[in-house]
C-alpha positions in Angstrom: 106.7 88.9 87.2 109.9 91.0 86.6 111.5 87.8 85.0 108.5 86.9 83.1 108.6 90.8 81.0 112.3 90.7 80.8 113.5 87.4 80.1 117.1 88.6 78.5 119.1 91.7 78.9 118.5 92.7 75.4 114.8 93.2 75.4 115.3 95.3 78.2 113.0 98.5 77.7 112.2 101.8 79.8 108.0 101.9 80.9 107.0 105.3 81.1 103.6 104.8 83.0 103.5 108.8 83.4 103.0 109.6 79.3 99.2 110.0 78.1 100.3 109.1 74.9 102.4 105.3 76.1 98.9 104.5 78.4 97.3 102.3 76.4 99.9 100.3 75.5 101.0 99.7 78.9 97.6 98.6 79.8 97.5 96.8 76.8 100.5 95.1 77.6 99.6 94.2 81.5 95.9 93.2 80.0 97.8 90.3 77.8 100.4 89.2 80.4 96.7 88.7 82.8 95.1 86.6 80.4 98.3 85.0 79.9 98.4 83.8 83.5 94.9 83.1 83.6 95.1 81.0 80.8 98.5 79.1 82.2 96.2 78.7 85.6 99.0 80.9 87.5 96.6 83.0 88.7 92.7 81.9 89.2 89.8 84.0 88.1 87.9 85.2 91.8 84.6 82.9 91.8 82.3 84.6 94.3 79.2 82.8 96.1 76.9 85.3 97.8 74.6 84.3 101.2 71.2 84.7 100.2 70.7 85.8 103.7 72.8 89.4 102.3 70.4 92.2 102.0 69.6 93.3 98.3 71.5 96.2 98.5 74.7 95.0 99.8 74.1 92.8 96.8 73.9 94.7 94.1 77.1 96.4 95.5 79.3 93.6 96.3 78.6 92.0 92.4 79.6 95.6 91.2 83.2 95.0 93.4 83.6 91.3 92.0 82.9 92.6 88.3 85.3 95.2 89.3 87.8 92.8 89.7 87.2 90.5 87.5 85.2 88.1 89.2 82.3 85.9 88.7 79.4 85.6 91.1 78.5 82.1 91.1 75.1 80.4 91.8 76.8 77.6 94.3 78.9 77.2 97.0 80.8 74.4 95.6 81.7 76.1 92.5 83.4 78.9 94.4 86.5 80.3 95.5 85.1 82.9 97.4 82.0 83.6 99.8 80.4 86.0 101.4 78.5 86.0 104.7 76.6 88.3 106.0 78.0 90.3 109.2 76.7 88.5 112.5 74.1 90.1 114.1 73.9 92.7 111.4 69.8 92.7 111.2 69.7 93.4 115.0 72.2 96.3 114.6 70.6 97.6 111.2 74.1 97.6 110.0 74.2 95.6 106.4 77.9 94.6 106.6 79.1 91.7 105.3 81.9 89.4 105.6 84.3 87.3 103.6 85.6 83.9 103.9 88.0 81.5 101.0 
């Protein structure tokens, strides 16, 4: 990633990530260099498939992580990277953990 924002010694530059006023251009800056890889398939975008047999809550919350993240929550398995199991035995326990498997 290094080589990839300084390709040559002249274009070398300082980042200040501590100054208010240089914020959004770093993030703008990291923002482009995501899409960037995204785009060039370097990196994949997170596609999420979640059990139906997780509880509603756990739901809710796990699509707020993925969106977090940039992910999608997919309808099927087969179009995911990602899914998520419940927890075994989690309705015996009343526990509403879940697990996660690629």
């Amino acid at each position: 990633m290094f080589e990839m924002l300084l390709p040559n010694a002249a274009c070398r530059r300082r980042f200040d990530f501590q100054s208010p006023s240089r914020m959004d251009r770093n993030v703008e800056m990291f923002m482009q260099i995501q899409r960037s890889l995204l785009q060039n398939r370097v990196i994949v975008q997170p596609a999420i498939y979640l059990r139906p047999e997780i509880d509603k809550i756990s739901t809710v919350k796990l699509k707020d992580i993925v969106k977090r993240h940039l992910g999608i929550v997919v309808e099927k398995p087969s179009e995911s990277t990602h899914v998520v199991y419940p927890q075994p035995n989690a309705r015996e326990e009343g526990s509403s953990g879940v697990i996660l498997f690629s």
